[in-house]
C-alpha positions as CSV (number, residue, x, y, z in Angstrom):
1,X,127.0,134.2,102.8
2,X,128.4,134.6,106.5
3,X,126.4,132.9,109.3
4,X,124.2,136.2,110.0
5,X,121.7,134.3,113.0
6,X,118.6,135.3,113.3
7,X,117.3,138.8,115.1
8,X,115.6,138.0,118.2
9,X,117.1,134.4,118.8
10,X,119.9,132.3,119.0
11,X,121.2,128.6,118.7
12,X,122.0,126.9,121.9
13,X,122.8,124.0,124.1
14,X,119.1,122.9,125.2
15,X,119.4,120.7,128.5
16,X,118.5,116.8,127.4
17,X,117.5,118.0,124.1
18,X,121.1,118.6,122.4
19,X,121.4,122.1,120.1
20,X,118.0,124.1,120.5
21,X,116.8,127.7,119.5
22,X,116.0,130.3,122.2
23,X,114.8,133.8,122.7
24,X,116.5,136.4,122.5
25,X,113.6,139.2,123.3
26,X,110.3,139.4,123.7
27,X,107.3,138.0,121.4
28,X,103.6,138.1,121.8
29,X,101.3,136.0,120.4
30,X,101.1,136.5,116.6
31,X,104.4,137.8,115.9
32,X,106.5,136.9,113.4
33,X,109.8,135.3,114.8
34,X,111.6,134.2,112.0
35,X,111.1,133.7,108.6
36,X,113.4,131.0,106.1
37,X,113.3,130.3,102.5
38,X,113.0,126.5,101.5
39,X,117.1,125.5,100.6
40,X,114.9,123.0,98.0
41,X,112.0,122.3,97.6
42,X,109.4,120.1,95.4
43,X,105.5,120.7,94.0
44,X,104.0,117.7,94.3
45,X,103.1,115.8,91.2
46,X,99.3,116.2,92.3
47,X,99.6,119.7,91.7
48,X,101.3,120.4,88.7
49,X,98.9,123.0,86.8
50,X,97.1,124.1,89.7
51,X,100.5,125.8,91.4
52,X,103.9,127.6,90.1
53,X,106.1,124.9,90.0
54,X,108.5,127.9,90.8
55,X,106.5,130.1,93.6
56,X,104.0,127.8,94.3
57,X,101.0,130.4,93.5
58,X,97.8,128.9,92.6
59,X,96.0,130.3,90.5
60,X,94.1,129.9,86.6
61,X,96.2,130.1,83.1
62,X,99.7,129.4,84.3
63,X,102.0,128.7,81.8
64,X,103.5,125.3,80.9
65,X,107.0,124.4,80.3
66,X,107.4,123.8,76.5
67,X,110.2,121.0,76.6
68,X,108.6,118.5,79.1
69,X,104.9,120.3,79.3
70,X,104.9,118.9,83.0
71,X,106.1,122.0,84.7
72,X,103.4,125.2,84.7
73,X,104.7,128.9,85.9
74,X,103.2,132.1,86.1
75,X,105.3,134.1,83.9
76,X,109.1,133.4,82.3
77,X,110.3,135.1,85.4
78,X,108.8,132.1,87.4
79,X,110.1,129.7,84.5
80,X,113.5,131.1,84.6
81,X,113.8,131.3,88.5
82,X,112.9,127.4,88.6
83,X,115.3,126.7,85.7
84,X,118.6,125.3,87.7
85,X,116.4,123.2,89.4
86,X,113.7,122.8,86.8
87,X,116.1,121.3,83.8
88,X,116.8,118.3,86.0
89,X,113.5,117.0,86.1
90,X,113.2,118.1,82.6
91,X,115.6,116.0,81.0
92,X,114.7,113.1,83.1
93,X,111.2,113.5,82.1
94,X,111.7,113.3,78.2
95,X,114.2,110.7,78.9
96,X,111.6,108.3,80.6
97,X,108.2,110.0,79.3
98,X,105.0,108.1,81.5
99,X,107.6,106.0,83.1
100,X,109.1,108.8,84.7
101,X,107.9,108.3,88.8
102,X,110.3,108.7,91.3
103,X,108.9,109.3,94.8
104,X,108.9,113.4,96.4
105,X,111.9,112.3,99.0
106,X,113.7,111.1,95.8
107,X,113.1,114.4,93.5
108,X,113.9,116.6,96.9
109,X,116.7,114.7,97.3
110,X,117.9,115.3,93.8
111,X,117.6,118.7,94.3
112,X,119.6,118.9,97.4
113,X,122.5,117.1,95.5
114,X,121.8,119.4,92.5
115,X,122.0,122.6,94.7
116,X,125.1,121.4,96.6
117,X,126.7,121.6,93.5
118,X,125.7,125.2,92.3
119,X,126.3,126.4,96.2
120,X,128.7,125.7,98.0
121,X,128.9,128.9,100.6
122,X,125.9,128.9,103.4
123,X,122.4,129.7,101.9
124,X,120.2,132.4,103.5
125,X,118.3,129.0,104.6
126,X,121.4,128.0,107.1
127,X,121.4,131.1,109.4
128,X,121.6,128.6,112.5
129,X,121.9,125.4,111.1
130,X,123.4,124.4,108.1
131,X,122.3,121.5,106.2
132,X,124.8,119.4,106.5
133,X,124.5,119.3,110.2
134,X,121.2,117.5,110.2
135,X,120.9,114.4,112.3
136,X,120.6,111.7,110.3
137,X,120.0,108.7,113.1
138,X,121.6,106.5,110.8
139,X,122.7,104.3,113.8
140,X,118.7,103.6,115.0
141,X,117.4,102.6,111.9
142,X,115.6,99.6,112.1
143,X,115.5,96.9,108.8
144,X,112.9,98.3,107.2
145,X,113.8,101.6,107.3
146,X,117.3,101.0,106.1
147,X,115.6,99.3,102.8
148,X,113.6,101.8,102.3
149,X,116.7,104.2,102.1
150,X,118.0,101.6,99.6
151,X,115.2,101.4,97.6
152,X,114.9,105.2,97.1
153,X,119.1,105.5,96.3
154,X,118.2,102.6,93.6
155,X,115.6,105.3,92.4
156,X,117.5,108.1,92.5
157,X,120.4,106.1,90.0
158,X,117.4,105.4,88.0
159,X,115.9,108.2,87.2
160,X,118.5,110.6,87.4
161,X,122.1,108.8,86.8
162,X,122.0,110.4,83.2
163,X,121.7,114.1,84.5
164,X,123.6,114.6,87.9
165,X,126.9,113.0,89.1
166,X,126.2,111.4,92.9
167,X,128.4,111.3,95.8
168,X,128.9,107.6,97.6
169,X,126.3,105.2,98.9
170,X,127.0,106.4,102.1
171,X,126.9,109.8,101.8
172,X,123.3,109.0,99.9
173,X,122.4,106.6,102.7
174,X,123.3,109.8,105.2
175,X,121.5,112.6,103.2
176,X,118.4,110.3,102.7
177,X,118.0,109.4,106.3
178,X,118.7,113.5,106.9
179,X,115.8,114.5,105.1
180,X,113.6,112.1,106.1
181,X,114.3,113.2,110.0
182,X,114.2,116.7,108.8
183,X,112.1,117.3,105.8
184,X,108.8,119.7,105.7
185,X,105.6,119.6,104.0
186,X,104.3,122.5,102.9
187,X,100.6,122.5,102.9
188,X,97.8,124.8,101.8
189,X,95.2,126.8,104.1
190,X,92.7,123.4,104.2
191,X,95.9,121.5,104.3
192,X,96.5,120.0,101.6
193,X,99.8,118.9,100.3
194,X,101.5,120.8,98.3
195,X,105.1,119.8,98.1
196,X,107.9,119.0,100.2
197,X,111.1,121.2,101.2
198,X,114.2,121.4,103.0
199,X,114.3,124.6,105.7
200,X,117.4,124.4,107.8
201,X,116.7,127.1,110.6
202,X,113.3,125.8,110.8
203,X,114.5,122.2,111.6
204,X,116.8,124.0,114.6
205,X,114.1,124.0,116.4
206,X,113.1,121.3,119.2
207,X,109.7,119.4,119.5
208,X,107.0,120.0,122.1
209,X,103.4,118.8,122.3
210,X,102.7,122.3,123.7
211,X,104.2,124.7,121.2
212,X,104.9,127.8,121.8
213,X,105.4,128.9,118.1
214,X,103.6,127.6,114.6
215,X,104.7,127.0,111.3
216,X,103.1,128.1,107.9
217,X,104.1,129.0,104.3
218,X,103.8,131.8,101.9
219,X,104.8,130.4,99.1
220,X,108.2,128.3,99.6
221,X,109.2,130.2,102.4
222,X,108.3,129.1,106.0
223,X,107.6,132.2,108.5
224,X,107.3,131.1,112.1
225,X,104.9,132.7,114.5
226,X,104.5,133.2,118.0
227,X,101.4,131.6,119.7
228,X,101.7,131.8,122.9
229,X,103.8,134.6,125.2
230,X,107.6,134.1,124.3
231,X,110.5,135.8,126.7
232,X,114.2,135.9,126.3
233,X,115.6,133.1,127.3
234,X,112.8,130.9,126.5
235,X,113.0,128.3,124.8
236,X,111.5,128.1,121.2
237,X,109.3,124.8,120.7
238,X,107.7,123.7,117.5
239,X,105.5,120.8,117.1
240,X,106.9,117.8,114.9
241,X,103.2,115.7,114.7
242,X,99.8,115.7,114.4
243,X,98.6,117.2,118.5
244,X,95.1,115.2,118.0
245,X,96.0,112.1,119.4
246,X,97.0,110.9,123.1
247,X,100.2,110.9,125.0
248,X,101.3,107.3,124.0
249,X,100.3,107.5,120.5
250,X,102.0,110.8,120.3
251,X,105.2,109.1,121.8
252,X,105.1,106.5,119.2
253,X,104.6,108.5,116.7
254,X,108.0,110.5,118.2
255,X,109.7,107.3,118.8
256,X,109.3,106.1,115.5
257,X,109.6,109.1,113.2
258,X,112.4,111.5,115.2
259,X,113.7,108.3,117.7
260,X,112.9,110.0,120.9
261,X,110.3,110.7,123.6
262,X,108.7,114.1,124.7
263,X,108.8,115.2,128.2
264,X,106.4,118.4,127.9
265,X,103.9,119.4,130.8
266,X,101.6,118.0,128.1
267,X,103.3,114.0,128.0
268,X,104.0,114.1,131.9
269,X,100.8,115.6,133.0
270,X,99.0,113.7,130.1
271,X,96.2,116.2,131.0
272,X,94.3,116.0,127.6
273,X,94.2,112.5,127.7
274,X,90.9,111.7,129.4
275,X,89.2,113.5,127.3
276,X,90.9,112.1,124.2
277,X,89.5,108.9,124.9
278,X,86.3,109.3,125.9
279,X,84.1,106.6,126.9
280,X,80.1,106.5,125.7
281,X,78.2,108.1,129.0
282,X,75.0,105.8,129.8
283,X,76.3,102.3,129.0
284,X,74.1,99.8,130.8
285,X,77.4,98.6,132.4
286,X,80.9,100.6,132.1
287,X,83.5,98.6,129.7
288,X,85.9,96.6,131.6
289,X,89.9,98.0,131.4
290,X,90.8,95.1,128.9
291,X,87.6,95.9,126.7
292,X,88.9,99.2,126.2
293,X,92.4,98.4,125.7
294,X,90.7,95.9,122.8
295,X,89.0,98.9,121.4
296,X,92.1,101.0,121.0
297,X,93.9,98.1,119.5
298,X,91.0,98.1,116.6
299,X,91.0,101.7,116.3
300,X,94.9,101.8,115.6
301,X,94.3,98.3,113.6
302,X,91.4,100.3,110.9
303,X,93.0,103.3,110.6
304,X,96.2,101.6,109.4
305,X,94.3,99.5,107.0
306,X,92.2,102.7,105.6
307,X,95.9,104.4,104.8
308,X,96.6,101.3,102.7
309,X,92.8,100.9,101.3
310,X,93.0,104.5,99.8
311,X,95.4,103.7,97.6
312,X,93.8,100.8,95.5
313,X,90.0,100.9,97.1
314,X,86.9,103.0,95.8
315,X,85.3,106.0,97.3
316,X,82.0,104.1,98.6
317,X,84.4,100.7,99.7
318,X,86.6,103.7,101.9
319,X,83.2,105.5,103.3
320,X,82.0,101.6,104.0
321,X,84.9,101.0,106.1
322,X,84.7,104.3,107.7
323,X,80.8,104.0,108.7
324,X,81.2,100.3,109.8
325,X,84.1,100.9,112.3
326,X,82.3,104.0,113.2
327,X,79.9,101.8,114.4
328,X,82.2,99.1,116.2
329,X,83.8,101.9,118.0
330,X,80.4,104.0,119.0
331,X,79.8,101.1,121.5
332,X,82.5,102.0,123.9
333,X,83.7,105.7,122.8
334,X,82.0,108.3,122.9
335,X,81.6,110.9,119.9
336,X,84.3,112.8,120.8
337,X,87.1,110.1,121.3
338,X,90.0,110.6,119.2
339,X,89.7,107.6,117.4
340,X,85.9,108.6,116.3
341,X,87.3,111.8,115.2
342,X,89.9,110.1,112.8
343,X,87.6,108.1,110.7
344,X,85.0,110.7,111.1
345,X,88.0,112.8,109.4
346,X,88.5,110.4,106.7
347,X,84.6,110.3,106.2
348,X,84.3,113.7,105.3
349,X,87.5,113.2,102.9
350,X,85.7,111.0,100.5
351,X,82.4,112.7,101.1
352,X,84.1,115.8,99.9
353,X,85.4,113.7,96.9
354,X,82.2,112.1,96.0
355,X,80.7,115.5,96.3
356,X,78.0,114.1,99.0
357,X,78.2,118.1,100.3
358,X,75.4,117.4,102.7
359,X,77.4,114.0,104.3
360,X,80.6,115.6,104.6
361,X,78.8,119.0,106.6
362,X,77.4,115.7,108.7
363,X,80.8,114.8,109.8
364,X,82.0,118.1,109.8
365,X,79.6,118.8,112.6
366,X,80.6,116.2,114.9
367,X,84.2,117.0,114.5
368,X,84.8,120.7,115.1
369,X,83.6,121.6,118.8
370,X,86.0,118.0,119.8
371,X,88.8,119.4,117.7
372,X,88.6,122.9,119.3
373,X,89.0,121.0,122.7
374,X,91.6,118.7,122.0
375,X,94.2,121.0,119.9
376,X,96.0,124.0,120.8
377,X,94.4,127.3,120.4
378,X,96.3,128.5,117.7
379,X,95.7,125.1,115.5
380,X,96.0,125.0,111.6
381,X,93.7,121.6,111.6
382,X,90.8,123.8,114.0
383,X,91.3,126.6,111.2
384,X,91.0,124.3,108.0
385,X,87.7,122.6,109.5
386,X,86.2,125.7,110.2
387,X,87.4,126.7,106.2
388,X,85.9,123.1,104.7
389,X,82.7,123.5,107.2
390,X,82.3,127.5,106.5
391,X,82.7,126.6,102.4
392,X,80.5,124.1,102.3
393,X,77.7,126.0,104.4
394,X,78.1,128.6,101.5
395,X,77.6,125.8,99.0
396,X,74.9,124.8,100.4
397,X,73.1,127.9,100.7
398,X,73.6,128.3,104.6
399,X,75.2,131.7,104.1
400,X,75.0,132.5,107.9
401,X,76.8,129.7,109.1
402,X,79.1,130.0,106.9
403,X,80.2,133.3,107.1
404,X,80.3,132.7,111.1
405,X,82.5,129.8,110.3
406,X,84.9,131.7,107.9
407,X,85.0,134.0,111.0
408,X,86.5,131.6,113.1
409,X,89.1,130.0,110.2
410,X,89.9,133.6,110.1
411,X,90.7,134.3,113.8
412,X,92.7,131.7,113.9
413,X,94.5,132.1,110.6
414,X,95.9,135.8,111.6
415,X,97.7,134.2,114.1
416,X,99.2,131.3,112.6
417,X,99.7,133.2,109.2
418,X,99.6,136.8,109.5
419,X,96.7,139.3,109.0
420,X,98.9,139.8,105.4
421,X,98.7,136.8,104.1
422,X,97.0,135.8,101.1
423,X,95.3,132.8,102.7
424,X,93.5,135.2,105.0
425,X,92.6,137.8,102.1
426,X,90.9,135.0,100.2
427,X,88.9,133.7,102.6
428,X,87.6,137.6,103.5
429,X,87.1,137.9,100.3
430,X,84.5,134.8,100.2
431,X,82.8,136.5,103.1
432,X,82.5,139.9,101.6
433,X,80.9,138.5,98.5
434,X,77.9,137.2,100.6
435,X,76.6,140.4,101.8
């Protein structure tokens, strides 16, 4: 297909920021700026059974791919749709049988190659930007960054040499480092991963710790909303990172993933920031500058180590770690300091998955007035606490808090995704079934 752009807004040169996307009329908040359909796109492994492997529905009885029986669908339309991307993973699934574990970058990646193949015109994905002009920052890649590149290309011959014919090293090493700058993840309404995906237009757009527009999924298309007042001529800003966390962490989190630093109202004014660190009122004596500084070094130190500990600790070793540094930190933060937040976050997590319903509505507690402070208005992590606290007040036979809580999600959530979407029709469903 021809380069078509996109009605109400165009690519351009953004001032210090290199190609951008900008208004072209007026949006209010709520409206739909642009959709894009995922140029490829992966269910996570996690998910298989639970989702379309095609569509990404979730829903009871889906079918299962006969050959490998690892893929489900909702119908042989579904089956048949996925096929020219399905029969890759297929083959290389008999092939290797259990052994068969190549990461999500390396299976989108796959894809990617495998699609480049079949379509060689622009996609209805690359209206703006077309995949191949992603930046790849190959040049500020530090060590370990570069191995990990290598160690996913190794992968990718691995797993897939026998079903798909690769370009060079360095156009791997390129397209790698491309998706990693550029790639999505597509998450559900309490969200939780679902896959991963390439959306070119979507990627057009630059960073800001103060959006002005808010990405969400139907499906494996990404629609793009307005959530604040947008006029021609403005720029369009998405956000590329969690918005909990302070100006510096934010910055490092920029540096690090995307190699740059943000120069929103938000990081110069750093107007948030007081209030993200907030220190315990009442303290016999006020914590010295140094003793702080110590506190935020532990904080970043414990929450890297619990990211590490999920993967080979148990649930009550995780909730351990999470009360005791709780407990450290409560002695110089106060309740509603970022950091307390996070590992109250992670709290409720394994609550949830030791099905302590009562303990995770604890944490659930002290974390949603904070959050509604310390986001954006229009934020998908206000709306999926408000979903996990609302659900688990109707488990829990609080059916007035809950459906007050659903009310909120809900608010939020026909903003962000639309008053059509089917996120939003489930959840008034839930609250229509308690009266």
């Amino acid at each position: 297909m021809k380069s078509e752009g996109i009605d109400g807004a165009e690519r351009f040169l953004s001032p210090g920021k290199g190609r951008g996307l900008r208004a072209t009329k007026h949006f209010k908040v709520g409206d739909l700026v642009f959709t894009c359909p995922a140029y490829a796109y992966v269910l996570t492994v996690n998910e298989r059974g639970g989702h379309c492997e095609f569509c990404f529905t979730r829903r009871e009885g889906l079918s299962k791919c006969g050959r490998c029986k690892q893929a489900y669908y909702c119908n042989v339309e579904c089956q048949k749709g996925d096929w020219p991307m399905h029969k890759l993973e297929c083959s290389a699934m008999c092939s290797y049988g259990e052994n068969w574990s190549p990461s999500e970058t390396v299976r989108l990646v796959a894809r990617i190659i495998l699609k480049q193949k079949l379509q060689t015109e622009r996609t209805p994905s690359e209206r703006v930007l077309a995949l191949r002009e992603f930046e790849s920052h190959l040049d500020k890649l530090d060590n370990e960054k570069n191995e990990m590149n290598q160690s996913d290309i190794a992968a990718l011959h691995h797993f897939y040499s026998r079903h798909l014919d690769f370009p060079d090293n360095a156009a791997l090493t390129e397209l790698f480092a491309q998706v990693n700058c550029n790639g999505f993840t597509i998450e559900d309404e309490e969200l939780s991963h679902l896959g991963s995906a390439v959306f070119p237009d979507v990627a057009l757009m630059n960073h800001s710790c103060s959006p002005n527009v808010i990405v969400t999924y139907k499906g494996t298309v990404a629609e793009v909303r307005a959530v604040q007042e947008i006029n021609p001529g403005d720029e369009i800003f998405n956000s590329y990172i969690d918005l909990l966390y302070p100006t510096e962490d934010r910055n490092e989190r920029l540096r690090d993933s995307y190699f740059f630093t943000c120069d929103c109202t938000e990081c110069t004014t750093k107007s948030k920031d007081k209030a993200k660190l907030e220190i315990r009122r009442k303290l016999s004596t006020p914590p010295e500058p140094e003793e702080i500084r110590d506190m935020v070094r532990y904080a970043k130190n414990v929450i890297e180590e619990f990211r590490r500990a999920k993967h080979y600790k148990t649930p009550s070793e995780l909730l351990e770690i999470c009360e005791l540094s709780l407990e450290k930190m409560g002695s110089i933060f106060a309740e509603t300091n970022v950091y307390m937040l996070h590992m109250m976050y992670q709290a409720m997590g394994v609550c949830l998955y030791m099905q302590d319903w009562d303990g995770a509505m604890k944490y659930g507690e002290k974390i949603i007035h904070p959050y509604s402070v310390h986001y954006p208005r229009y934020s998908l992590n206000v709306a999926s606490m408000y979903l996990k606290l609302g659900r688990l007040y109707l488990g829990l036979e609080k059916k007035t808090a809950g459906v007050k809580a659903l009310k909120k999600a809900i608010a939020i959530m026909e903003i962000a995704h639309g008053k059509d979407h089917h996120y939003v029709a489930e959840v008034k469903k839930e609250m229509e079934e308690q009266k």
